[in-house]
C-alpha positions, 0 to 999 in steps of 0.5 A: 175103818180099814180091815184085813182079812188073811184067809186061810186057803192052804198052800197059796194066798189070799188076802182081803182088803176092805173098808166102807167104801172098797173091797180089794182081794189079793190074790184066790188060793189054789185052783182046786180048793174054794175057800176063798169063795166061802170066806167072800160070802160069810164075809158079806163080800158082793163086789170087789173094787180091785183084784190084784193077782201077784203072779200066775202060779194055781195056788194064787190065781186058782179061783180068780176065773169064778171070781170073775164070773160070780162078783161084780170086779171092776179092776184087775191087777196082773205082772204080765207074766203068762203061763201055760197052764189050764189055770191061767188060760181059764183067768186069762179068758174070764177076765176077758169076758168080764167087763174089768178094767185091766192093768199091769202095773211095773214097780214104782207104780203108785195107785190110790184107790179110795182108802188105800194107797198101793206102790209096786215094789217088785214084779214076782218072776 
């Protein structure tokens, strides 16, 4: 049984894909609000299959970095784009120092993970 969760993390996203088997998140809200760290743990979230950052402005990969460091993540999902902002550099170093796989996918990519099938449309620039 599949379940999506759309956490309320104020300006920003964060949605949470999930079913027996995978956990997938999308996206973390704003780099100074950790909301979604709060809805991880009262959702019984411990590891995350996929993390998938649309894009790197603050209100979307903004907890990415202690994502990484508090979850066991396997798979990391980013446009290419950088940024020269603190947030990104911070994302930038945890996946790093993680042991994630990383990929940037390019539209009309087609990846199935477990349940759940994904085809990139469009990169965000």
């Amino acid at each position: 049984m599949q379940k999506s969760f759309f956490y309320d993390v104020g300006q920003g996203d964060s949605t949470l894909l999930r079913d027996q088997e995978t956990t997938i998140l999308i996206d973390t809200g704003r780099h100074d609000d950790p909301a979604v760290l709060e809805y991880l743990e009262a959702d019984g979230v411990q590891d995350i299959d996929l993390l998938i950052l649309t894009h790197p402005h603050a209100d979307h990969i903004g907890q990415a970095d202690v994502i990484l460091e508090n979850y066991q993540v396997e798979e990391v999902w980013m446009n290419g784009q950088e940024h020269t902002s603190a947030t990104y550099e911070r994302v930038i170093d945890a996946v790093l120092e993680s042991e994630a796989a990383y990929e940037e996918p390019s539209p009309g990519d087609v990846a199935t993970i477990v349940g759940f099938e994904f085809e990139v449309l469009n990169l965000m620039s």
